[in-house]
PDB file with one MODEL, atoms N, CA, C and O in Angstrom:
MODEL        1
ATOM      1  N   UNK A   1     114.988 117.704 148.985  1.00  0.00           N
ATOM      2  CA  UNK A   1     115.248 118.056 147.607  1.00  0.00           C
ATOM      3  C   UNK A   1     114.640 117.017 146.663  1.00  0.00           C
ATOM      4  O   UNK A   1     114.343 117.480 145.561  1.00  0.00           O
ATOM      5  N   UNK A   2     114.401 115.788 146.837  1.00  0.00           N
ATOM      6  CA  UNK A   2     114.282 114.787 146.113  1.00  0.00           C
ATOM      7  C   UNK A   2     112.851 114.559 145.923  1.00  0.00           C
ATOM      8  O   UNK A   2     112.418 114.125 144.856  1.00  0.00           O
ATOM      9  N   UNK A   3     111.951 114.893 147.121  1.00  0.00           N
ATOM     10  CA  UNK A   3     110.789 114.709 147.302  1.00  0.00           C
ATOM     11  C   UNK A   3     110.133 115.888 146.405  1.00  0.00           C
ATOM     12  O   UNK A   3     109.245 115.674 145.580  1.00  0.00           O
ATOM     13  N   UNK A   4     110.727 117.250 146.695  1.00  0.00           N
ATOM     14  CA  UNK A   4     110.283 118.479 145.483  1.00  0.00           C
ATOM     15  C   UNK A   4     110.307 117.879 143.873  1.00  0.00           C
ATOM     16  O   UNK A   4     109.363 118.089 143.111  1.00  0.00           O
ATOM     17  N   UNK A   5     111.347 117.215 143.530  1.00  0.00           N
ATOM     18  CA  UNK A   5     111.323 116.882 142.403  1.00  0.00           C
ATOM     19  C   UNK A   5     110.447 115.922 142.178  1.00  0.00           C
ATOM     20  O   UNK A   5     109.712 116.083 141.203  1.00  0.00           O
ATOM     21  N   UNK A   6     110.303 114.817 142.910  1.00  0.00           N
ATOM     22  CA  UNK A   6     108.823 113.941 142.622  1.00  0.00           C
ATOM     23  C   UNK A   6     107.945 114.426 142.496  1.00  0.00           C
ATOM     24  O   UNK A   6     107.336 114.124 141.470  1.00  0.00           O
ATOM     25  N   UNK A   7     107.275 115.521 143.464  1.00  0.00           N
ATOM     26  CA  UNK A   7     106.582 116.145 143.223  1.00  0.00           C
ATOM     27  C   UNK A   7     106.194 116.847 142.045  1.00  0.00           C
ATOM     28  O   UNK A   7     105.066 116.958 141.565  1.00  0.00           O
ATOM     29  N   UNK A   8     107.363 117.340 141.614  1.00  0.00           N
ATOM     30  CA  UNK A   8     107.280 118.503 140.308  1.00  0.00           C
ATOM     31  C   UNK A   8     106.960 117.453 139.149  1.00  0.00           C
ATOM     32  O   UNK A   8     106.263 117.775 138.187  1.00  0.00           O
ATOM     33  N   UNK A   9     107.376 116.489 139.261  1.00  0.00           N
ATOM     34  CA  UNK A   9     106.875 115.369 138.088  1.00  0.00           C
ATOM     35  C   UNK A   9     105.725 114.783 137.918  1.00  0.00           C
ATOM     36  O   UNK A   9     105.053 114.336 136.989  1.00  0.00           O
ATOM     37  N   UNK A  10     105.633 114.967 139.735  1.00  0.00           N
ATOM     38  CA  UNK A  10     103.932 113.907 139.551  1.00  0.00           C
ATOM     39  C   UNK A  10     103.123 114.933 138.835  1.00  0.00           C
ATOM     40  O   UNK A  10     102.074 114.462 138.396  1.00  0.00           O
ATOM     41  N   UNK A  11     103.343 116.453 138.541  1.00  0.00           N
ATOM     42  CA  UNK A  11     102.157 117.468 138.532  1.00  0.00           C
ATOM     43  C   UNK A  11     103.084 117.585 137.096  1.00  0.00           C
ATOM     44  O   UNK A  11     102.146 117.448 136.312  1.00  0.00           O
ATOM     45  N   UNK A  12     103.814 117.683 136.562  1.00  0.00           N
ATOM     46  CA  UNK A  12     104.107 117.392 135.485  1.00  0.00           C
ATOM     47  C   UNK A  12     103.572 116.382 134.633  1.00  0.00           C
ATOM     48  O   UNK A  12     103.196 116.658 133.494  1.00  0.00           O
ATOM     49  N   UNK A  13     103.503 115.019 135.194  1.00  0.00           N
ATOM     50  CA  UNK A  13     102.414 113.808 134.331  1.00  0.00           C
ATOM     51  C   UNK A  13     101.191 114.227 134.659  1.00  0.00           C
ATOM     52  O   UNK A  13     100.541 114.372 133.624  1.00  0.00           O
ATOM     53  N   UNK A  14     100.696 114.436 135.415  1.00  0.00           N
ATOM     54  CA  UNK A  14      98.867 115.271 135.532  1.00  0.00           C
ATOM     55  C   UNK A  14      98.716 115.704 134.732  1.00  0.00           C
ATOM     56  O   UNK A  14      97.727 115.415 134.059  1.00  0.00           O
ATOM     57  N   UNK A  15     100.118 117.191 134.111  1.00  0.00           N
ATOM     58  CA  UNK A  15      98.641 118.277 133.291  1.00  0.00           C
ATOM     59  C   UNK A  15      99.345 117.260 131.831  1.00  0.00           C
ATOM     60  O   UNK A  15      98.704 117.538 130.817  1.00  0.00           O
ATOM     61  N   UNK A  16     100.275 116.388 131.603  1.00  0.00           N
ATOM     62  CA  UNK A  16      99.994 115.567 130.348  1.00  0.00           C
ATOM     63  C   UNK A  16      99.389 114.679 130.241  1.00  0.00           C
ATOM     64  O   UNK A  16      99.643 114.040 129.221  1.00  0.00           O
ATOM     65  N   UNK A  17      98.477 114.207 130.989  1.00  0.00           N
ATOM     66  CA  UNK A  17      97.723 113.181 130.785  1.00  0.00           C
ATOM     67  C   UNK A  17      96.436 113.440 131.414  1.00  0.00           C
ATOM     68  O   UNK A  17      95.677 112.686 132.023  1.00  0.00           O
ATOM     69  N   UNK A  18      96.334 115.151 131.021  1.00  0.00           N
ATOM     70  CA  UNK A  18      94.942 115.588 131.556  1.00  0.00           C
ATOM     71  C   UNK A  18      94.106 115.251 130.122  1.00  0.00           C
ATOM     72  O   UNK A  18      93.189 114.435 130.020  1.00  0.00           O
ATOM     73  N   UNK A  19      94.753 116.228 128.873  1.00  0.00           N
ATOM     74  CA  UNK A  19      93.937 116.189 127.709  1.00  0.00           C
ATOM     75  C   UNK A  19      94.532 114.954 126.827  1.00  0.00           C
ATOM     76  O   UNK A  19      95.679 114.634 127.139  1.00  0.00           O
ATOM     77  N   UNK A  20      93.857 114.128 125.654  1.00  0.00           N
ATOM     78  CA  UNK A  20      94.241 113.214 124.927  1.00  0.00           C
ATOM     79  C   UNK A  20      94.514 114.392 123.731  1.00  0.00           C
ATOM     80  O   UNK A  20      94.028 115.515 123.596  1.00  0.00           O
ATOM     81  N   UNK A  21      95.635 113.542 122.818  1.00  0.00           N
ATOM     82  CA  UNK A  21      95.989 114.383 121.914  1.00  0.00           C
ATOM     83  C   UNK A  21      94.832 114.452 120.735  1.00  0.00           C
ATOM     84  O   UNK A  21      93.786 113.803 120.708  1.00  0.00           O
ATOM     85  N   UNK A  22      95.229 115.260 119.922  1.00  0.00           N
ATOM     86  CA  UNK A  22      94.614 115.286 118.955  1.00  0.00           C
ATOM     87  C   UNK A  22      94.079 113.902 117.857  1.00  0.00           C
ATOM     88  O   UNK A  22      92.916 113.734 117.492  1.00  0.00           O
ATOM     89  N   UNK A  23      95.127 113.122 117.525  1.00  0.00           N
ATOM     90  CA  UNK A  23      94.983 112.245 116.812  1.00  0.00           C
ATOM     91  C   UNK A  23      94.121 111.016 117.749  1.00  0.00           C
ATOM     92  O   UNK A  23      93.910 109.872 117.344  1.00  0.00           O
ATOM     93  N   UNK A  24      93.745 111.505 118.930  1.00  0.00           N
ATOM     94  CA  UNK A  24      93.298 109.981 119.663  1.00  0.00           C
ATOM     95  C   UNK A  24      91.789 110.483 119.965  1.00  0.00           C
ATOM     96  O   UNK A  24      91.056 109.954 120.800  1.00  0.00           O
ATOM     97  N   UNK A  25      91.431 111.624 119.125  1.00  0.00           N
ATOM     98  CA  UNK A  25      89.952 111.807 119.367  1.00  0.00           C
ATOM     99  C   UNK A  25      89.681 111.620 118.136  1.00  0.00           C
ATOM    100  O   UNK A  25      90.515 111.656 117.231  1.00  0.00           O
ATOM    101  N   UNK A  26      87.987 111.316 117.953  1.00  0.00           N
ATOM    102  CA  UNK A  26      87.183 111.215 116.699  1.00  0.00           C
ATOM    103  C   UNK A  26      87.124 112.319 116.018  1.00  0.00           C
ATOM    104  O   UNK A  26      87.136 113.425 116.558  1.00  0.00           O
ATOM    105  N   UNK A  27      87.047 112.113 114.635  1.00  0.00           N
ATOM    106  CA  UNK A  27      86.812 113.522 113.845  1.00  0.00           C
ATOM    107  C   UNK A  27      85.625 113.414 113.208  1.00  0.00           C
ATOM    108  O   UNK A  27      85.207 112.703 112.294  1.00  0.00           O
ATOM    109  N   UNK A  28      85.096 114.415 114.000  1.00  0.00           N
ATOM    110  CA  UNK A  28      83.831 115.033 113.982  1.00  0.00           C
ATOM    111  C   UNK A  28      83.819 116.379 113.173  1.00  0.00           C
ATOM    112  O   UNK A  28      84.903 116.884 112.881  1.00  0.00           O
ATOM    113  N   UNK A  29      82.317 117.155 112.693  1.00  0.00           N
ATOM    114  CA  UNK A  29      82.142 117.916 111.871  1.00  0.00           C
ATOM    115  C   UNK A  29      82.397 119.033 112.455  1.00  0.00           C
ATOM    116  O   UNK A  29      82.521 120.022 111.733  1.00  0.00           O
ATOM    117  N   UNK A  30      82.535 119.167 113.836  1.00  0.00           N
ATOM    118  CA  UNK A  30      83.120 120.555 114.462  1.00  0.00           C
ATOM    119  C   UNK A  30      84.314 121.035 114.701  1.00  0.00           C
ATOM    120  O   UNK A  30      84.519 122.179 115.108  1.00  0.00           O
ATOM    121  N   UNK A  31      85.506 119.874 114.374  1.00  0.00           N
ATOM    122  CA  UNK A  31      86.850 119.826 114.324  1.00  0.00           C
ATOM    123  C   UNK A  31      87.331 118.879 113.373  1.00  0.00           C
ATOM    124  O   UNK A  31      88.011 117.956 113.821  1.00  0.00           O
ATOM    125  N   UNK A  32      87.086 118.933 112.003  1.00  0.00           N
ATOM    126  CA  UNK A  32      87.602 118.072 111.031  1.00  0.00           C
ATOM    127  C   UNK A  32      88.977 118.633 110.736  1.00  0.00           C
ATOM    128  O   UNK A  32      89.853 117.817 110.447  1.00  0.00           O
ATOM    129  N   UNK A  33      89.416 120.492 110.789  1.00  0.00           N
ATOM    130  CA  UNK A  33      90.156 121.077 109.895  1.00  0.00           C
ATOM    131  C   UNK A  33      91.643 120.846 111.024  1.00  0.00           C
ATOM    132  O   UNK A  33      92.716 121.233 110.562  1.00  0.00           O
ATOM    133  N   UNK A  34      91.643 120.145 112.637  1.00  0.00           N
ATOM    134  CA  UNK A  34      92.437 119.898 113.305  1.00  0.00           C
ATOM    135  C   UNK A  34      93.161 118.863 113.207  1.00  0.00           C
ATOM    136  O   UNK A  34      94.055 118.439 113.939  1.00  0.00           O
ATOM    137  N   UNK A  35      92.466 118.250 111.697  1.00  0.00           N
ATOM    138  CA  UNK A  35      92.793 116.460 112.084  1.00  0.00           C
ATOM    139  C   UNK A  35      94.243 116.775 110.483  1.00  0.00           C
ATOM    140  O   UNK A  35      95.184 115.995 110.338  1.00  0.00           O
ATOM    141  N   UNK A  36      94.093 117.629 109.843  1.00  0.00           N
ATOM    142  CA  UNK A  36      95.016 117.777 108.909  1.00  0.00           C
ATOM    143  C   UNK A  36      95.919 118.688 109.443  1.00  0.00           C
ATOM    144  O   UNK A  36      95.637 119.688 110.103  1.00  0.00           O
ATOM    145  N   UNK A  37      97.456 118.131 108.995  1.00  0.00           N
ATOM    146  CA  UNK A  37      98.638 118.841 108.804  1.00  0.00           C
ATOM    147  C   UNK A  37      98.793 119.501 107.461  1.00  0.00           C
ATOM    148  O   UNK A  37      99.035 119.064 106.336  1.00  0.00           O
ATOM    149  N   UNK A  38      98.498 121.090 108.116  1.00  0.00           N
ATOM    150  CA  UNK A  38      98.267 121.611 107.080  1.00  0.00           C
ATOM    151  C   UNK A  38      99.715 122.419 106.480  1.00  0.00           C
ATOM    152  O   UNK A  38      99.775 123.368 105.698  1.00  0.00           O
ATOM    153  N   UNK A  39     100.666 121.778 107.054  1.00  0.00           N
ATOM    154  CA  UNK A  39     102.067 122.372 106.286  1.00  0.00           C
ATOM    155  C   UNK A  39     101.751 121.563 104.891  1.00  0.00           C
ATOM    156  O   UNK A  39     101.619 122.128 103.805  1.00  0.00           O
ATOM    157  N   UNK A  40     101.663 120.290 105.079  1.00  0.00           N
ATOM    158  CA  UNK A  40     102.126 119.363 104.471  1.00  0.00           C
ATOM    159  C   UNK A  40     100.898 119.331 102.860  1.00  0.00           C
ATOM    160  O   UNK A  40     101.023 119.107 101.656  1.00  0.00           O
ATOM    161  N   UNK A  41      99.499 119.796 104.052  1.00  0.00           N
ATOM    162  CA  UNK A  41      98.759 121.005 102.447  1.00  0.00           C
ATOM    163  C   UNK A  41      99.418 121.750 101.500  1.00  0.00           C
ATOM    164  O   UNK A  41      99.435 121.601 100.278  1.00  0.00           O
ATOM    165  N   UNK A  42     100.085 122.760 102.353  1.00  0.00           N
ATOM    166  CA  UNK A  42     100.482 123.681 101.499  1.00  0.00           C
ATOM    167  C   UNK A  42     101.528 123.223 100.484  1.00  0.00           C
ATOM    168  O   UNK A  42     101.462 123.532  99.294  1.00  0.00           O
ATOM    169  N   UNK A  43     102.658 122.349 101.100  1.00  0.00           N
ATOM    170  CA  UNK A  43     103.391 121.790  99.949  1.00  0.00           C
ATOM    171  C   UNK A  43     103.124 120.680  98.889  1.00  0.00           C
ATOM    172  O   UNK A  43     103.814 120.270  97.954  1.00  0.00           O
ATOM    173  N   UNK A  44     101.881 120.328  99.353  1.00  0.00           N
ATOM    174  CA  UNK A  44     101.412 119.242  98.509  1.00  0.00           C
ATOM    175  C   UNK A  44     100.454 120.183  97.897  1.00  0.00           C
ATOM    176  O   UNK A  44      99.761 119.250  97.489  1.00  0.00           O
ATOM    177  N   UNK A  45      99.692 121.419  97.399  1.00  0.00           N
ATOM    178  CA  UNK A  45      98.636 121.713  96.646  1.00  0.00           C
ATOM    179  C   UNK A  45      99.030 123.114  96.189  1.00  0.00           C
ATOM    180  O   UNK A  45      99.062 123.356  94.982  1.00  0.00           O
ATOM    181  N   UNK A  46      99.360 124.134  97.173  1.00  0.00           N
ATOM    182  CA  UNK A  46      99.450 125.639  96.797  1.00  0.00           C
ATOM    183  C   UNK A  46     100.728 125.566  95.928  1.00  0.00           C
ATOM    184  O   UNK A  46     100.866 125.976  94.775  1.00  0.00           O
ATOM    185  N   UNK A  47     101.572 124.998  96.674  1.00  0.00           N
ATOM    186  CA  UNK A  47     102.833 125.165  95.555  1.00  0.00           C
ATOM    187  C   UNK A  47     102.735 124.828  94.405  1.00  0.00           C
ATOM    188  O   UNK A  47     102.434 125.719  93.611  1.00  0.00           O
ATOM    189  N   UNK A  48     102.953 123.403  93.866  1.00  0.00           N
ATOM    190  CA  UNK A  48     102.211 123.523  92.478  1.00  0.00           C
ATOM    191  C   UNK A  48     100.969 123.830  91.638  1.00  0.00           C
ATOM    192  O   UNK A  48     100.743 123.609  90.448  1.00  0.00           O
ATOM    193  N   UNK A  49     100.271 124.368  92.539  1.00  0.00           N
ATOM    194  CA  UNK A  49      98.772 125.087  91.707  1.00  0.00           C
ATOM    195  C   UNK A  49      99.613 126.408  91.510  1.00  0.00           C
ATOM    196  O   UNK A  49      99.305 127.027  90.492  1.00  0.00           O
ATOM    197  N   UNK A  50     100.871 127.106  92.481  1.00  0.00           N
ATOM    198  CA  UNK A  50     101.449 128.204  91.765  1.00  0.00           C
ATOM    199  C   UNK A  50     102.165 127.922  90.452  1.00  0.00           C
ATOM    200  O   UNK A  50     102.146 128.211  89.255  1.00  0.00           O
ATOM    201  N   UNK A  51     102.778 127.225  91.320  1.00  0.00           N
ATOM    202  CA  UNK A  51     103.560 126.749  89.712  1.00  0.00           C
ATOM    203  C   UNK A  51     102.893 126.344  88.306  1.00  0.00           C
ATOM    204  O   UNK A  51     103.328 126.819  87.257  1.00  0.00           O
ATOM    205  N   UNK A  52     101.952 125.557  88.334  1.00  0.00           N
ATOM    206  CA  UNK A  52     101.137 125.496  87.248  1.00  0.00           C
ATOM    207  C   UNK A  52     100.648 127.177  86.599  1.00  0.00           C
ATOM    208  O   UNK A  52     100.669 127.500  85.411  1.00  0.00           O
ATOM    209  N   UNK A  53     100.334 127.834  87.473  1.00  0.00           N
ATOM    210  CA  UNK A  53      99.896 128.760  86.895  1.00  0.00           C
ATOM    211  C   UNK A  53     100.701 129.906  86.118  1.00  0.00           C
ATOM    212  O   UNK A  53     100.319 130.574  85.157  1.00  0.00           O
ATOM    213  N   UNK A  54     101.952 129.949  86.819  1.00  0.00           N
ATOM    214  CA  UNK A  54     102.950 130.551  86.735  1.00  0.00           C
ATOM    215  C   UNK A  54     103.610 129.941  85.155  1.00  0.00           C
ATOM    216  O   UNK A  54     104.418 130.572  84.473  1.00  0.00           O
ATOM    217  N   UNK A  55     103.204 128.971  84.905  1.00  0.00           N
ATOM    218  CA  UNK A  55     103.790 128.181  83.696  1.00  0.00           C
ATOM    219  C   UNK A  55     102.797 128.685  82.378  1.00  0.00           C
ATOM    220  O   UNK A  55     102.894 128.943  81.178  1.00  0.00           O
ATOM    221  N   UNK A  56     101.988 128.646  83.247  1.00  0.00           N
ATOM    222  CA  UNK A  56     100.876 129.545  82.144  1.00  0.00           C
ATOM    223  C   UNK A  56     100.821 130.453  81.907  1.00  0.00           C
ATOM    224  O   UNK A  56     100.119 130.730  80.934  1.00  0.00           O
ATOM    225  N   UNK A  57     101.336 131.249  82.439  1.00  0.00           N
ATOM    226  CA  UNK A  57     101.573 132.420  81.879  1.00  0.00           C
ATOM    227  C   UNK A  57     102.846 133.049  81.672  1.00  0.00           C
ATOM    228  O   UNK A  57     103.107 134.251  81.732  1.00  0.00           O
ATOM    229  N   UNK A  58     103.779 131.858  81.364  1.00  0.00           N
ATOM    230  CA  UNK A  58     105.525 132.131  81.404  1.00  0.00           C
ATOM    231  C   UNK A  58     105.518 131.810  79.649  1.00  0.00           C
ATOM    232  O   UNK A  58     105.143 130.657  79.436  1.00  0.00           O
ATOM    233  N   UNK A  59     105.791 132.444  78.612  1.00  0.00           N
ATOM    234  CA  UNK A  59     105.704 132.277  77.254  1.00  0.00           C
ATOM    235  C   UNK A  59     107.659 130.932  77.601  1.00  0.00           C
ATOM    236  O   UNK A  59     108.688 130.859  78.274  1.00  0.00           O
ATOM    237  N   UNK A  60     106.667 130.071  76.232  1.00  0.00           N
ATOM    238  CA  UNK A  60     108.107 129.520  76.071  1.00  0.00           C
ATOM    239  C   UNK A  60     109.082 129.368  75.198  1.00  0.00           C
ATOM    240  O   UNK A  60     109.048 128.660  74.192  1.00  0.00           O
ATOM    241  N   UNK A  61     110.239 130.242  75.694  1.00  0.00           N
ATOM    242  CA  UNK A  61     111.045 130.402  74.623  1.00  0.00           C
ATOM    243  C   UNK A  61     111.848 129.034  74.805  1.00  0.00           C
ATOM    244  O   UNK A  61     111.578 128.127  75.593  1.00  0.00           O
ATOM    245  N   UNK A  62     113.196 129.120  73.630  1.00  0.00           N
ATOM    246  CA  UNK A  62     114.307 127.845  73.924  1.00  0.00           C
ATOM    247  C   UNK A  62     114.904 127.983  75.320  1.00  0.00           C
ATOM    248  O   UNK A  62     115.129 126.945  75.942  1.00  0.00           O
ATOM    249  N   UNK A  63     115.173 129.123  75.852  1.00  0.00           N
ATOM    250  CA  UNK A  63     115.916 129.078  76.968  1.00  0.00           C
ATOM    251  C   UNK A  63     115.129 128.875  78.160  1.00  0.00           C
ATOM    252  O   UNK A  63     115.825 128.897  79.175  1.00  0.00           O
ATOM    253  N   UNK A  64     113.842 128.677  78.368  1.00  0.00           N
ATOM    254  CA  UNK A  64     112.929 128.383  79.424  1.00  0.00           C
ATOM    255  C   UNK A  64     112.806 126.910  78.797  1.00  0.00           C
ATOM    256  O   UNK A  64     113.005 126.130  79.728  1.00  0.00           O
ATOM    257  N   UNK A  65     112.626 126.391  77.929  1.00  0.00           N
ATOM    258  CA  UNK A  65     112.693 124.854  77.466  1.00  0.00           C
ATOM    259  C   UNK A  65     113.726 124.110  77.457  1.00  0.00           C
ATOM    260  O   UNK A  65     113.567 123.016  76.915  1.00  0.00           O
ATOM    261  N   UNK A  66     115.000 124.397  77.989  1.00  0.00           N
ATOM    262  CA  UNK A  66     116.492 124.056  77.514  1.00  0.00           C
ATOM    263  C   UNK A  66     116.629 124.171  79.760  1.00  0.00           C
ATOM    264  O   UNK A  66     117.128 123.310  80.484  1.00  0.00           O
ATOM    265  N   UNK A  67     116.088 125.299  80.135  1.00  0.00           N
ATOM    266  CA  UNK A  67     116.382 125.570  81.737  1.00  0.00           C
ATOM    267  C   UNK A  67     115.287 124.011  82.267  1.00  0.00           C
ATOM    268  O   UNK A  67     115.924 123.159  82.886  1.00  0.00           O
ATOM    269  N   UNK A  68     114.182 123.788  82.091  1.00  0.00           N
ATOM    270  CA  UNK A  68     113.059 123.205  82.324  1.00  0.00           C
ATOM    271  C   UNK A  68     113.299 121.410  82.721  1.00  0.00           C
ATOM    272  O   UNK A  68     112.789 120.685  83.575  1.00  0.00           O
ATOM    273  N   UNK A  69     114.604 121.109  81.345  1.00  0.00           N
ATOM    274  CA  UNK A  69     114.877 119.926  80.846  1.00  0.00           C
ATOM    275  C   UNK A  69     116.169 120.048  82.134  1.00  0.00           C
ATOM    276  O   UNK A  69     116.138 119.217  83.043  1.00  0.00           O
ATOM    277  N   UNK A  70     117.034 120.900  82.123  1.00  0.00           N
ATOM    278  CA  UNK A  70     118.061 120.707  82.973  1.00  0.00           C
ATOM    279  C   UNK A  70     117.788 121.062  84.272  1.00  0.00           C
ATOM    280  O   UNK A  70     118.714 121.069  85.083  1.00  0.00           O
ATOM    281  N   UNK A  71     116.535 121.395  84.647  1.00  0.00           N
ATOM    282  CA  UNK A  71     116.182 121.650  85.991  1.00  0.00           C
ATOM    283  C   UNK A  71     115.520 120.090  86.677  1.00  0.00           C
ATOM    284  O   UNK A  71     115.716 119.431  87.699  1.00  0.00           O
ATOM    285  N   UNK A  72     114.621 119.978  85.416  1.00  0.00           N
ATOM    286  CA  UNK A  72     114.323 118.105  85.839  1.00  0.00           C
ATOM    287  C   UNK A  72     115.247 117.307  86.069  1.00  0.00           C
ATOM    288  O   UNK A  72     115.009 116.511  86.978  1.00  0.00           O
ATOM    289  N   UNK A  73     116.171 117.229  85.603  1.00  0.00           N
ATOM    290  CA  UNK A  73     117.434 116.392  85.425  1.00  0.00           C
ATOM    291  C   UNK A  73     118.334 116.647  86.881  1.00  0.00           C
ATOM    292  O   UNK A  73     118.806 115.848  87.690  1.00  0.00           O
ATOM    293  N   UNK A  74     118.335 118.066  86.819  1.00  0.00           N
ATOM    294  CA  UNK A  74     119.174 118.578  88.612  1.00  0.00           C
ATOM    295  C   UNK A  74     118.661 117.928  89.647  1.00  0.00           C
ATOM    296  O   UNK A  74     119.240 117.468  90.631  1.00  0.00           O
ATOM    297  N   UNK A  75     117.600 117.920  89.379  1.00  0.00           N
ATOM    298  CA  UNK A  75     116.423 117.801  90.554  1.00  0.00           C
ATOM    299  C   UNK A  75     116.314 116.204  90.606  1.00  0.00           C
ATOM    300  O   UNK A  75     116.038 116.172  91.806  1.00  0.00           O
ATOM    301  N   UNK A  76     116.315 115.444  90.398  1.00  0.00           N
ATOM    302  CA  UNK A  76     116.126 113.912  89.945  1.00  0.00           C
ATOM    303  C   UNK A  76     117.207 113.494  90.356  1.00  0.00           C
ATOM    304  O   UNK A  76     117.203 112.380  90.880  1.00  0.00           O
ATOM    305  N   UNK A  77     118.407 114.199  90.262  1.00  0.00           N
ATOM    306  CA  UNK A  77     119.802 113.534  90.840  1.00  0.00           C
ATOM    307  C   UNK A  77     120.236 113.855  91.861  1.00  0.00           C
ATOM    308  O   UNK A  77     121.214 113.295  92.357  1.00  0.00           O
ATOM    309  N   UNK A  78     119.491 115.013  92.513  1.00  0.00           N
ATOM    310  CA  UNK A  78     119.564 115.386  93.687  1.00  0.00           C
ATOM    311  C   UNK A  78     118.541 114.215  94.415  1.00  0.00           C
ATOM    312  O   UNK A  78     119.042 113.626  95.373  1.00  0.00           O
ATOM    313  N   UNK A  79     117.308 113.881  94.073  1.00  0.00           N
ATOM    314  CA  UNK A  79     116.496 113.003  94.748  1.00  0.00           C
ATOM    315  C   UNK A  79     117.174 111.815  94.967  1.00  0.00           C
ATOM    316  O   UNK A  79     117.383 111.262  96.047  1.00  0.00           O
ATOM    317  N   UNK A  80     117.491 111.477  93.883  1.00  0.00           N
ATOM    318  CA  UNK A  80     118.553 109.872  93.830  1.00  0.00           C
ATOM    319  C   UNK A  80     119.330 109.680  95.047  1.00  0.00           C
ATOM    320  O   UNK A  80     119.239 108.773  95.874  1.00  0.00           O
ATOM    321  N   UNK A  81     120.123 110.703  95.019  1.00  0.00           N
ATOM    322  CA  UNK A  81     121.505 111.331  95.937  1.00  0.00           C
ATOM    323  C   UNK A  81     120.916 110.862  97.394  1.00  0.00           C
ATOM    324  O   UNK A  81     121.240 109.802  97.929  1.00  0.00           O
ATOM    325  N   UNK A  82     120.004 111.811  97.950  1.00  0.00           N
ATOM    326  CA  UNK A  82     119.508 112.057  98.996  1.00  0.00           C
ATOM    327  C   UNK A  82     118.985 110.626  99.180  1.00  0.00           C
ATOM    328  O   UNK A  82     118.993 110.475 100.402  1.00  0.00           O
ATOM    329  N   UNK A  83     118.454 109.294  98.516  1.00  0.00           N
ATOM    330  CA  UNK A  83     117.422 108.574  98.684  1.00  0.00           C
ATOM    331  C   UNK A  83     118.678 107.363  99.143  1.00  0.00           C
ATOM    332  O   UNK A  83     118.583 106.819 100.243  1.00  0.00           O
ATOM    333  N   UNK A  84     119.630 107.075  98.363  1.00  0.00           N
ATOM    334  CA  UNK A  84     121.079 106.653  98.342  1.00  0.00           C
ATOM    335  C   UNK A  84     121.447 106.630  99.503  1.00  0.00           C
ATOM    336  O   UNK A  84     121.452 105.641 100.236  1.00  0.00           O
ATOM    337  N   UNK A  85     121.913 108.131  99.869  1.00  0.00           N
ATOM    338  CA  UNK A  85     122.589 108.123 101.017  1.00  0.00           C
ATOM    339  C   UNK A  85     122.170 108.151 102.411  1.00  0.00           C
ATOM    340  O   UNK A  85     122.745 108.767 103.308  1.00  0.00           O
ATOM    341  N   UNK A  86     121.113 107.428 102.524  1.00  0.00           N
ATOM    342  CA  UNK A  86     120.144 107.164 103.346  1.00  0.00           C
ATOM    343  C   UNK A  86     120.418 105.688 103.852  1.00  0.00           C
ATOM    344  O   UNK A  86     119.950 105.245 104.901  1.00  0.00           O
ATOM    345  N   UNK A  87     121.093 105.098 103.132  1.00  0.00           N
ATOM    346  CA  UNK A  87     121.130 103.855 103.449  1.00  0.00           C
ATOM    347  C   UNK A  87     122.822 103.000 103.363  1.00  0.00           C
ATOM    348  O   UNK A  87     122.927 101.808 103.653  1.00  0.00           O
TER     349      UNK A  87
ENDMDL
END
């Protein structure tokens, strides 16, 4: 029984240390778009290029200027909060 399981491990470390990961190869012009985490795109660029746009074409009344001010303010004390209780 014991020897199966060595076994199953030794062939377990083989096929992980067949390929190197991603970050431990060069980035080259045939795989540049592998070397970005592209979640971390989308929340860093698409979202606020929506939002920007979305602002542009949102007319502003008092109650979108009055929501805007108390949404910054929500949001800022929620960051605080979270940054706080971290430590």
């Amino acid at each position: 029984m014991e020897s199966q399981l060595s076994n199953g491990s030794e062939k377990l470390s083989q096929n992980l240390n067949r390929r190197p990961h991603i970050t431990e190869l060069p980035i080259s012009w045939n795989d540049w778009y592998l070397h970005f985490n592209w979640l971390y795109i989308v929340q860093l660029v698409v979202i606020p290029a929506v939002g920007l746009t979305q602002a542009w074409w949102t007319p502003l009344l008092w109650r979108t200027a009055v929501w805007a001010v108390f949404y910054y303010f929500l949001t800022g004390i929620g960051i605080t909060a979270g940054k706080s209780s971290r430590y």
